[in-house]
KEBAVO-857290 format. One record per atom (N, C-alpha, C): residue in one letter; x, y, z. Coordinates in steps of 0.02 Angstrom, whole numbers, plus 32768, in hexadecimal, padded with zeros to 4 digits. Layout:
BEGIN
AXYZ/...
//
This chain:
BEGIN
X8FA4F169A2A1/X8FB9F139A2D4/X8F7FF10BA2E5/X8F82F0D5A2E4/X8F64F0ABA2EB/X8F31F09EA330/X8EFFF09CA346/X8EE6F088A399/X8F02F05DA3B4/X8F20F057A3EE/X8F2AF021A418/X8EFDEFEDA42F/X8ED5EFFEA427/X8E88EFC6A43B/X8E88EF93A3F6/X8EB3EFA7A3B0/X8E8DEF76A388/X8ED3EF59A390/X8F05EF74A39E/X8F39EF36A3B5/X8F24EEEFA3E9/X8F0BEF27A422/X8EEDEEE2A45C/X8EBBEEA1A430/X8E76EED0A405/X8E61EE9DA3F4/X8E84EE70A3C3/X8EAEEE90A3AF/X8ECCEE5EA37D/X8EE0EE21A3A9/X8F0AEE2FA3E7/X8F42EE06A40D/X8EFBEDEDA429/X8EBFEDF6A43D/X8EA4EDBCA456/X8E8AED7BA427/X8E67ED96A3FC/X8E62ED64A3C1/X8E8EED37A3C3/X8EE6ED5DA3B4/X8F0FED23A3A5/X8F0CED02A3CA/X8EF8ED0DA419/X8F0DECD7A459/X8EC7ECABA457/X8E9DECD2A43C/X8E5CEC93A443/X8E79EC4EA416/X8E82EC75A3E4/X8E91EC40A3BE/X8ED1EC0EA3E1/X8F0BEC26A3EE/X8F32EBF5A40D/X8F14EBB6A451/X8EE5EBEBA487/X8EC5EBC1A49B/X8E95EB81A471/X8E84EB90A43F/X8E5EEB53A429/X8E7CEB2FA405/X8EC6EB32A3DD/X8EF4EB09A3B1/X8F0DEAE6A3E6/X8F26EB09A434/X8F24EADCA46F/X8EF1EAA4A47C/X8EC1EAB5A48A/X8E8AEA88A4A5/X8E69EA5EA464/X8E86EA58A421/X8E71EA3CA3EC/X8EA2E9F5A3F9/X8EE0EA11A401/X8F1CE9E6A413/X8F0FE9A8A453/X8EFFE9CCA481/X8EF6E9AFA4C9/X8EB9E97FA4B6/X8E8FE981A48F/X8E4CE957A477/X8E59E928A441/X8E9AE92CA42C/X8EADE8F8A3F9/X8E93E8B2A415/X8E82E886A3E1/X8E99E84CA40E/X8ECAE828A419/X8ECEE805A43B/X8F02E7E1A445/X8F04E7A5A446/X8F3CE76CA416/X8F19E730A40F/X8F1DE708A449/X8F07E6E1A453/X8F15E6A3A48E/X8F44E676A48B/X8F58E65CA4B8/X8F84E634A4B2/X8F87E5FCA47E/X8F4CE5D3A46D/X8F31E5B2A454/X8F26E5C0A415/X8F07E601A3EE/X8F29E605A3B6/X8F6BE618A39C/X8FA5E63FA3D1/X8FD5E63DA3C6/X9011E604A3BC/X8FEAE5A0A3D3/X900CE586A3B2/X8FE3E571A37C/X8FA2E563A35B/X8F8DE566A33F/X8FAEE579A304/X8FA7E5BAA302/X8FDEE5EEA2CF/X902DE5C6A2C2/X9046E5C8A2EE/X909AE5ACA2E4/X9084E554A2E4/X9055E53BA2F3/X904EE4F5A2C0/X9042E4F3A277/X9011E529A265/X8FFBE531A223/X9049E53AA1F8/X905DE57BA211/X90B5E57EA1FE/X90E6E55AA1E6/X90EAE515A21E/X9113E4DEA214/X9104E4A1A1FA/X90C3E4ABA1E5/X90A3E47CA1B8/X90BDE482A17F/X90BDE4C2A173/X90C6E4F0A12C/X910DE4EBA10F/X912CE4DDA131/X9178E4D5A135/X9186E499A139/X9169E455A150/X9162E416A150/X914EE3F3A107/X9128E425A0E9/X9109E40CA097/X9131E42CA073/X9165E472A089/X9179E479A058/X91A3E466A00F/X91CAE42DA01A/X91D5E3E99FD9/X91ADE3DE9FC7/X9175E3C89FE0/X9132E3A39FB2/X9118E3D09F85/X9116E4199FA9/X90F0E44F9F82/X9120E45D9F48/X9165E45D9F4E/X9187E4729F1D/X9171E4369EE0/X9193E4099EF2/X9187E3C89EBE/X914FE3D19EAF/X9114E3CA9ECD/X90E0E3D29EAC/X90D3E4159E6C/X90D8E45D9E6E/X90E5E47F9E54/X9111E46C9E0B/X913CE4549E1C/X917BE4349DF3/X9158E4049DCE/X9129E3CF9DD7/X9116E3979DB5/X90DDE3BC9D85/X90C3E3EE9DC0/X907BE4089D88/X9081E4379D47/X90CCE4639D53/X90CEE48B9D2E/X9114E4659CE6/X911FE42C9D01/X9153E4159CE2/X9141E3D99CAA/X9183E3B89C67/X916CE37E9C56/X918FE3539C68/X916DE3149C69/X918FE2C29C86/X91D1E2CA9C4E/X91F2E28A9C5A/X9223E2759C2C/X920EE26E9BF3/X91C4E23C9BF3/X91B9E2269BA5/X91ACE2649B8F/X9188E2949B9A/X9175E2C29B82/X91A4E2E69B4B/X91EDE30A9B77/X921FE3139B53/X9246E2E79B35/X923DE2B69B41/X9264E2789B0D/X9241E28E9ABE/X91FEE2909ACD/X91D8E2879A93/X91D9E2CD9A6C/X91DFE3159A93/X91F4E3459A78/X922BE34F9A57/X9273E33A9A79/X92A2E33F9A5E/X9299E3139A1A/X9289E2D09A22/X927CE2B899D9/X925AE2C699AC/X9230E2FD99B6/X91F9E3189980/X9229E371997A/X9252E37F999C/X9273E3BB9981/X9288E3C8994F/X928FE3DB9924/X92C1E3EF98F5/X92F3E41B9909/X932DE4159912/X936DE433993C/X939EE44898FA/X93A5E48498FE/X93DFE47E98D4/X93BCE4919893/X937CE49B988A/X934BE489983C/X9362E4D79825/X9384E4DA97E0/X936DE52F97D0/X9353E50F9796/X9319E545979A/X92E8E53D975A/X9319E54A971C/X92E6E54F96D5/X9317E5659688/X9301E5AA9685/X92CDE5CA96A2/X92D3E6109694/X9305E63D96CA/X9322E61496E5/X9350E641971A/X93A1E617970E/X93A5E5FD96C4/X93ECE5D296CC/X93F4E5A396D6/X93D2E58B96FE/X93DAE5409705/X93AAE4F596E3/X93C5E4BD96F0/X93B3E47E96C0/X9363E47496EF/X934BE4839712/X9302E45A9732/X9305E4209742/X933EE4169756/X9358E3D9978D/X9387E3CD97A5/X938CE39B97E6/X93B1E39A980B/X93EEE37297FF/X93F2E36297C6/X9432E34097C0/X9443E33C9771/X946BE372976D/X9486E3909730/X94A9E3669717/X94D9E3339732/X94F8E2F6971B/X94CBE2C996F1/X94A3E2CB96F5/X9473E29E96DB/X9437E2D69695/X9455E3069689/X9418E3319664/X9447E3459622/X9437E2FE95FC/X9469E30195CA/X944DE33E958F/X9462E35B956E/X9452E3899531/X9455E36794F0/X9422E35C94D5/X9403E34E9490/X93EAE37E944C/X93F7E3AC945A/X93E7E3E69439/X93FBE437944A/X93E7E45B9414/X93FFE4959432/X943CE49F9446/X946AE4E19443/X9498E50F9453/X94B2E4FF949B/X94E2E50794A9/X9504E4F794F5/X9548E50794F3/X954FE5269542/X95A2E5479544/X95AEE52F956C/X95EBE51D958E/X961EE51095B9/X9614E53995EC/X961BE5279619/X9607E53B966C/X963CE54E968F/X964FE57D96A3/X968FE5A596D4/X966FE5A79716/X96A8E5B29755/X9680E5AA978F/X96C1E5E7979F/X969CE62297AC/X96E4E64997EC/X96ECE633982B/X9710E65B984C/X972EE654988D/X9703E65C98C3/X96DFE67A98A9/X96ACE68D98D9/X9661E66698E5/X965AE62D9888/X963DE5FE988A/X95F1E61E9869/X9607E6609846/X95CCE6739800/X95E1E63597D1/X95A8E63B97B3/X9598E5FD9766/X9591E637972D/X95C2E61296FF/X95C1E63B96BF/X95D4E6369689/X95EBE638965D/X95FBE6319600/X9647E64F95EE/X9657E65295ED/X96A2E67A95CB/X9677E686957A/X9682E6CD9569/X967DE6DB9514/X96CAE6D894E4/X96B6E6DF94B1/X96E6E6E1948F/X96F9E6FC9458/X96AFE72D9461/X96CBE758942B/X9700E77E9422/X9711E7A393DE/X9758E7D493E5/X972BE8079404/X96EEE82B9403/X96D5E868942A/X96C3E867944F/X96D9E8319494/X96CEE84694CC/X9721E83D94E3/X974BE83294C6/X979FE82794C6/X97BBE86C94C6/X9807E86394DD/X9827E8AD94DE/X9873E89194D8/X9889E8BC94BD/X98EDE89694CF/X9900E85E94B4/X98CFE84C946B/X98DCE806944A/X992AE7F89430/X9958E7C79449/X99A4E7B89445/X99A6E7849432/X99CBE7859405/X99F9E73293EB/X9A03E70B9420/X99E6E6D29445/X9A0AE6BF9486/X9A3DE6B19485/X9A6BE6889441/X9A7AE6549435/X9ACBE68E9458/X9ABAE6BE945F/X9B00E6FD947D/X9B09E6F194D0/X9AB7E6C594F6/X9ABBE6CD952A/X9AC9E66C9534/X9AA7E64B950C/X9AB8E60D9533/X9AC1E5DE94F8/X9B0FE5C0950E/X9B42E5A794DE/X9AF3E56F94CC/X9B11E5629495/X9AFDE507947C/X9B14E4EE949B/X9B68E4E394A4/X9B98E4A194BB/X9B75E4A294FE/X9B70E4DE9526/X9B59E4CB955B/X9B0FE49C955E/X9AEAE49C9547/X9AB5E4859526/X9ABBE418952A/X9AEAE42894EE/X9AF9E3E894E9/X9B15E3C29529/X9B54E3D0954D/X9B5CE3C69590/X9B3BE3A195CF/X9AE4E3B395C9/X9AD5E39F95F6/X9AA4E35195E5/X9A9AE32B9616/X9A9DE2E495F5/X9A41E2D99622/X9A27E2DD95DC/X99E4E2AF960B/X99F3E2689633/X99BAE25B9665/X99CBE23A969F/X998BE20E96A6/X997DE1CD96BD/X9956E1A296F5/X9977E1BC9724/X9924E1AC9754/X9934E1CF97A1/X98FAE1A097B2/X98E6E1AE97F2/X98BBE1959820/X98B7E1E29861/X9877E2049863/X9875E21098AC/X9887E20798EA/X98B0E2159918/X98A0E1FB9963/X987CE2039974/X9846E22D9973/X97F9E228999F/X97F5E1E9999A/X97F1E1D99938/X97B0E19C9923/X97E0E16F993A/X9817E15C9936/X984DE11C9952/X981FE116998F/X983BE14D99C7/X9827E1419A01/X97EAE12A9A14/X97A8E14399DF/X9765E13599F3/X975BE0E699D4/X9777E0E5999B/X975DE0AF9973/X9799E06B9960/X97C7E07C9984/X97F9E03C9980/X9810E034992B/X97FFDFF89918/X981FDFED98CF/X97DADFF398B9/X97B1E00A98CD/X977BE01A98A7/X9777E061988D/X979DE09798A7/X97ABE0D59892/X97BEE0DE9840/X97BAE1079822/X97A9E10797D1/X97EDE12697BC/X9810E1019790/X983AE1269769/X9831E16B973B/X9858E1A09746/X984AE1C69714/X9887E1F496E8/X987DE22396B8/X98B4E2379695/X98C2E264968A/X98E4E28D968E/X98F5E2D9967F/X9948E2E49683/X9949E31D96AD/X9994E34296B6/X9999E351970B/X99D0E3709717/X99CEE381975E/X99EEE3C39750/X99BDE3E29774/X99BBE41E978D/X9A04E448979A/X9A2DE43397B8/X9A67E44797C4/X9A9DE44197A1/X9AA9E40D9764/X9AB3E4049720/X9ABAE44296F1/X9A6FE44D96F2/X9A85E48196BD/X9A79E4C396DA/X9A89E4CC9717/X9A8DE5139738/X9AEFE526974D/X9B0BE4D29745/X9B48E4F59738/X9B63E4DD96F4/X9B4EE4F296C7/X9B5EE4E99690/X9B3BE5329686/X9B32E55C96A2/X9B10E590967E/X9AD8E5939667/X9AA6E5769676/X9A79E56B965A/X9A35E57E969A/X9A44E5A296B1/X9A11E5AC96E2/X99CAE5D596E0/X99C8E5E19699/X9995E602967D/X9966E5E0966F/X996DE58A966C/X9937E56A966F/X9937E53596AF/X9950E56496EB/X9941E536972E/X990DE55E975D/X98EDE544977B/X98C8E55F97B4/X98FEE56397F0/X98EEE59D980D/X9911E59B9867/X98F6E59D989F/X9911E58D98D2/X98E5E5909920/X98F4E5DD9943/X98E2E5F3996B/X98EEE61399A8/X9940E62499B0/X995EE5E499A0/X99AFE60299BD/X99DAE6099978/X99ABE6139937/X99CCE60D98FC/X99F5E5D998DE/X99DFE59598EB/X99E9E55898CD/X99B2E54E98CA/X99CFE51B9876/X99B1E4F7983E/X9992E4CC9872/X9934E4D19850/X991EE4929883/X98F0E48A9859/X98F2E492980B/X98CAE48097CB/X98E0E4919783/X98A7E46A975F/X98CAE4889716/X9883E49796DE/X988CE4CA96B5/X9850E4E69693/X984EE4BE965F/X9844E4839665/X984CE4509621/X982EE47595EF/X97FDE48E95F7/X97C8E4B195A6/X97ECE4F19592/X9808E51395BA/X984EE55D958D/X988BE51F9589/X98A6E4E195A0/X98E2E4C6958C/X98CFE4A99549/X988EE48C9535/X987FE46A94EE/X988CE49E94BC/X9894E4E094C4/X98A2E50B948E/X98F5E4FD947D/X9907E4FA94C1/X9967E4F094B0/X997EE4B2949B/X9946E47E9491/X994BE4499481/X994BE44F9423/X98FDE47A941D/X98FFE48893E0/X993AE4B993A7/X995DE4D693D8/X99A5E4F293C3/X99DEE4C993B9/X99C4E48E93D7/X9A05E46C93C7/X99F2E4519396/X99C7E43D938F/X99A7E4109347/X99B0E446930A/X99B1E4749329/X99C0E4A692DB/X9A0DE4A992D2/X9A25E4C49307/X9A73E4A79302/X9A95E47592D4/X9A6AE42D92F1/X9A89E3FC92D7/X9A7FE3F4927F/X9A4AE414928C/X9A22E4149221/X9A61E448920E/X9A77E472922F/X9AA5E4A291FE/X9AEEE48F91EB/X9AE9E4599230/X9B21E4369230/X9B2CE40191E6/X9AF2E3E19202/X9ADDE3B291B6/X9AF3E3CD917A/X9ABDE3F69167/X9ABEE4209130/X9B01E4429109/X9B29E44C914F/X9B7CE47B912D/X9B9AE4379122/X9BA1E3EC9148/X9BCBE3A69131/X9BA4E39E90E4/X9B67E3A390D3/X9B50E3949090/X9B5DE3B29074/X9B6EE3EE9073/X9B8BE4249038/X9BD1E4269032/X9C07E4119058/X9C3BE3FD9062/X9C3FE3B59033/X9C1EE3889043/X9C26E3599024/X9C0DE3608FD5/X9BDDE37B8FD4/X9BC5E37B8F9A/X9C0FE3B08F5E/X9C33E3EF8F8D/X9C61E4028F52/X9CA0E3C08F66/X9CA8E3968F8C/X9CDFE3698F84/X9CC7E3328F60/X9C83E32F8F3C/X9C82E3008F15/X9C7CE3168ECD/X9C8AE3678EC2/X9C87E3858E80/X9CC5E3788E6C/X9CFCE3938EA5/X9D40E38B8EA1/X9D5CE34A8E87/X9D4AE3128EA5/X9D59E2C28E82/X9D3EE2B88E3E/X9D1CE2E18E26/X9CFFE2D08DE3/X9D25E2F68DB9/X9D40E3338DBB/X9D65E34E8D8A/X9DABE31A8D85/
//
């Protein structure tokens, strides 16, 4: 059991001490009136500059116009180098090919860049199409002049004529295997580079066509000779 005496001294200590965290308190100073507006002028000064201080901050840590004028024109935007795929400049319209190997450019839905192959070993399920999409249908659809409405609208009669097919043409004709679609599943394009193959089917078509009238003719002109 513990002494009761080292309890007391304990409890006086603690009270000395409270007496002097008291009288440490009571000896604070205290400011005067005089620096207390002092203080709340310094305050509202501070709060009076605060725009200037910002802007200022803003001007020191920032660039002028010319600055970024002159950046943006020295950017290269858009640049993919040739070891990562791309031409090493910014305007591929203009980066004509003079040499060397080159493929045709696909874009998905999602807006990857890429190649279609064509070998038979990367193929599966190779079919006669000619079971899935008629010729006649083929023939049916009628190339066209057109004009844009964007370019109408932007460019008046200065907007550019151009030529193809329409989209919706040969999607009801069956032929929707070489249309692009939107969101609500209408034709809102056409894969001209897979349609030049059905182009090239017809041209074979028509040679076989040829070919059976020349052999036809050729035994109806054996026949007149006997």
């Amino acid at each position: 059991m513990s002494d009761p005496k080292t309890y007391t001294d304990d409890f006086a200590k603690f009270a000395d001490r409270i007496d002097r965290i008291e009288a440490s308190i009571r000896n604070l100073r205290v400011p005067t009136d005089g620096q207390f507006t002092q203080t709340v002028k310094k305050i509202l000064a501070l709060f009076d500059s605060l725009d200037q201080q910002v802007a200022d901050s803003i001007s020191k840590n920032s660039y002028d116009k010319a600055t970024i004028d002159s950046k943006l024109q020295d950017w290269n935007w858009g640049t993919l180098t040739p070891g990562r795929g791309g031409t090493g400049t910014t305007n591929g319209y203009n980066n004509l090919f003079t040499k060397g190997q080159w493929r045709a450019g696909w874009i998905l839905t999602d807006g990857t860049i890429g190649t279609a192959q064509s070998s038979r070993k990367v193929k599966t399920d190779i079919t006669d199409a000619d079971q899935f999409i008629p010729i006649e249908a083929l023939r049916k659809v009628k190339w066209q002049i057109f004009r844009y409405i964007a370019d109408l609208n932007a460019n008046n009669d200065s907007a550019m004529p151009r030529i193809g097919m329409i989209a919706e043409d040969l999607d009801s004709n069956g032929l929707g295997m070489f249309c692009t679609y939107d969101a609500n599943d209408e034709p809102d394009g056409i894969d001209y580079q897979t349609l030049s193959v059905a182009a090239l089917r017809l041209a074979q078509d028509a040679e076989t066509r040829i070919d059976d009238l020349a052999q036809r003719l050729t035994q109806l002109e054996k026949r007149n000779q006997q």
